[in-house]
C-alpha positions in Angstrom: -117.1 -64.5 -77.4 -120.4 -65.5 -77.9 -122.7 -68.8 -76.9 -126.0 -68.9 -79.0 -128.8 -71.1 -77.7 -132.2 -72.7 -78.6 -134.2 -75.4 -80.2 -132.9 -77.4 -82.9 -134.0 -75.7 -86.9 -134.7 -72.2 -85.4 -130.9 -70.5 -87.1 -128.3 -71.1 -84.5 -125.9 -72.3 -87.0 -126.8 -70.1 -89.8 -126.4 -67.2 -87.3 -123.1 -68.2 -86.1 -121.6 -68.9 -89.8 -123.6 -65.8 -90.8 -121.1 -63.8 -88.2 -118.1 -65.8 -89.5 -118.5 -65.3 -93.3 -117.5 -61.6 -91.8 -114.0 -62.8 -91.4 -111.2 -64.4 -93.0 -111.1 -68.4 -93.3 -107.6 -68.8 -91.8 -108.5 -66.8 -88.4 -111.5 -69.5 -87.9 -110.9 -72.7 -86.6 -114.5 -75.2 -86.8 -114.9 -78.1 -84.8 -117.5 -80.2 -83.1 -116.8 -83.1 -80.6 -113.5 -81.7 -79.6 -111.5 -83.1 -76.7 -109.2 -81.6 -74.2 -106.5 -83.2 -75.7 -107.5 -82.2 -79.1 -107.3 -78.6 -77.9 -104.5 -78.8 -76.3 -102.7 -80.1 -79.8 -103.8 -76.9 -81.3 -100.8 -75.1 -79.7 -102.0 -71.6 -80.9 -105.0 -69.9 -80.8 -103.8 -66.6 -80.0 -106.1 -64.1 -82.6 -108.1 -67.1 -83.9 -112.1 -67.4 -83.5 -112.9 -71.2 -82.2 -116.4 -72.0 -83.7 -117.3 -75.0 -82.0 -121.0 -77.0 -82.6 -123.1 -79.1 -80.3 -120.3 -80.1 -78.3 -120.7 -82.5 -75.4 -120.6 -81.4 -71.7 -116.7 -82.0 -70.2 -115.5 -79.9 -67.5 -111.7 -80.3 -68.7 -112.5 -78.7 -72.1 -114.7 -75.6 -70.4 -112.1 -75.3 -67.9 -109.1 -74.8 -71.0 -111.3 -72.9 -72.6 -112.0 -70.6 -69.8 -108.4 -70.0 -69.4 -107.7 -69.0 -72.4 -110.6 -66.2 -72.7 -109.3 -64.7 -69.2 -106.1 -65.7 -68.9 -105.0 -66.2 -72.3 -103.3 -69.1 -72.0 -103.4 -73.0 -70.8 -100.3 -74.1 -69.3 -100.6 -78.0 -68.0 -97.4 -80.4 -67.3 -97.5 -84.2 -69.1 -94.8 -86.4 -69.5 -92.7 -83.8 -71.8 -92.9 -81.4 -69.5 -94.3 -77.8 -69.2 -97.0 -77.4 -72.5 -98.5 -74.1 -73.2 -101.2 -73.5 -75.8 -101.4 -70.0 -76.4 -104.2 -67.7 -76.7 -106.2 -65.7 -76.1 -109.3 -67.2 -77.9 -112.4 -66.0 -79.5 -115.1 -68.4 -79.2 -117.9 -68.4 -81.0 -120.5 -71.7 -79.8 -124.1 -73.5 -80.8 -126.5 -75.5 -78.8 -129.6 -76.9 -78.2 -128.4 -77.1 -74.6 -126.9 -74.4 -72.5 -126.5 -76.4 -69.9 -123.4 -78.2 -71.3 -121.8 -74.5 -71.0 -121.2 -74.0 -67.8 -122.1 -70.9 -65.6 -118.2 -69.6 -65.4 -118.2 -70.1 -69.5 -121.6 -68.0 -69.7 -119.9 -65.1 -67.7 -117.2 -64.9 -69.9 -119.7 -64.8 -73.1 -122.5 -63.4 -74.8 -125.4 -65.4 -74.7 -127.7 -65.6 -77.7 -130.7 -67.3 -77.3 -132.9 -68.0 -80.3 -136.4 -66.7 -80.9 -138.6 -69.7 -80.4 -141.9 -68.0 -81.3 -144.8 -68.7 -83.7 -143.9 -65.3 -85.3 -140.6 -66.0 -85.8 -140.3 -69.8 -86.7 -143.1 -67.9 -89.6 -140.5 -65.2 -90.3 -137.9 -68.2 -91.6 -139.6 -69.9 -93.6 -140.7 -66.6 -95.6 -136.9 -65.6 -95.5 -136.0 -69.3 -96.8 -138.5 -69.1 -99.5 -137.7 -65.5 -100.5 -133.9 -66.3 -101.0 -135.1 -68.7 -103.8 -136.7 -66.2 -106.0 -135.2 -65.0 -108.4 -134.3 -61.5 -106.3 -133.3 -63.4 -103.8 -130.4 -65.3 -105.8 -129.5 -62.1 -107.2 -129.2 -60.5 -104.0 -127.2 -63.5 -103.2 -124.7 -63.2 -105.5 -124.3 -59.5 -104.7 -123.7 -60.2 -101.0 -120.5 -62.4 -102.0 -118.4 -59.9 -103.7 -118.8 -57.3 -100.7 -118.0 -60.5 -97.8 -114.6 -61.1 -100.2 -114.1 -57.2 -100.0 -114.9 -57.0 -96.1 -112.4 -60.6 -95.7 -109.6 -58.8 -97.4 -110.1 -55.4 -95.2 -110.1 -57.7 -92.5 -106.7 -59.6 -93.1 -105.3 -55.9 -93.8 -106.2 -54.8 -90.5 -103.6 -53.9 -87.5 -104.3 -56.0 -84.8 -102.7 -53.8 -81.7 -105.6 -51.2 -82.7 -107.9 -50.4 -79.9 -112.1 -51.8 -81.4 -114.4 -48.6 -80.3 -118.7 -49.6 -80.5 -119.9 -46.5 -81.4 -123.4 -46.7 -79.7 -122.3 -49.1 -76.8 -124.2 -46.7 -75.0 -127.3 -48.0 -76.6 -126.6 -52.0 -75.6 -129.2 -53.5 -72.7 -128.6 -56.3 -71.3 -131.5 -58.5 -69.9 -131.4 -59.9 -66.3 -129.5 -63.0 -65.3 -128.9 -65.2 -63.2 -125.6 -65.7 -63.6 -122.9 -63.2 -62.4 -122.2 -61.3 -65.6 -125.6 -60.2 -67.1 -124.6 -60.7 -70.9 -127.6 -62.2 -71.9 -129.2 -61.0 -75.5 -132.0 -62.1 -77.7 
């Protein structure tokens, strides 16, 4: 799972739909402003990615959430009785504010925060105006018939089969404050 953070027009969604566009449409489920109870009607989220955007802060939802990354499920008791929503989840979440997150959340995550710099607010808008060249539009169109290719290997793929990083080796991880030092940028 992965949190990515930063000021507002700097990528955060681009970067997170970028990663998505990787994977089949029916394993992603996109929401913004979800509730607790609008979770908990999902009822399944076992093998789905939850892309969720600018949600507000509520301690219910990150504590549901939560569950389902470590324990991978919610089980509550209404009216009706026992409820279960299945999981576990892949969540993949923007913000200007990583507050709203929640230190137990961040443990459980990745945390991408966004380059801010000069250099790099520079670097997109040079990228922005490239991809409406004529190269750019080419290359464009090229990219879509290899995502389709990659979707399709993607929905073809065996689920129970162990995921090996080749050069995990190579990953560093900057200091945190937080328990679980997953912070990148």
């Amino acid at each position: 799972s992965v949190l990515v953070g930063g000021p507002a027009g700097l990528g955060k969604s681009h970067l997170a739909e970028t990663v998505l566009s990787l994977f089949p449409k029916e394993d992603i489920i996109t929401n913004s402003r979800i509730t607790p109870a609008g979770l908990m009607g999902m009822e399944d989220l076992s093998s789905k990615i939850l892309y969720i955007y600018e949600r507000f802060h509520d301690a219910q939802f990150a504590q549901y959430i939560r569950e389902l990354m470590s324990e991978g499920e919610v089980v509550y008791t209404t009216a009706n009785g026992v409820q279960r929503l299945q999981g576990p989840v892949t969540l993949i979440e923007i913000t200007v504010n990583l507050d709203t997150l929640g230190t137990e959340n961040r443990s459980r995550c990745f945390v991408v925060s966004i380059n801010s710099s000069d250099g790099a607010k520079a670097g997109i808008c040079e990228k922005v105006k490239a991809a409406r060249t004529v190269q750019g539009l080419m290359t464009e169109e090229s990219k879509k018939g290899l995502l389709e290719t990659h979707r399709l290997f993607q929905q073809g793929l065996d689920s129970s089969v162990q995921v090996v990083i080749p050069y995990a080796k190579e990953i560093r991880f900057k200091a945190s404050p937080y328990h679980a030092p997953r912070i990148i940028q």
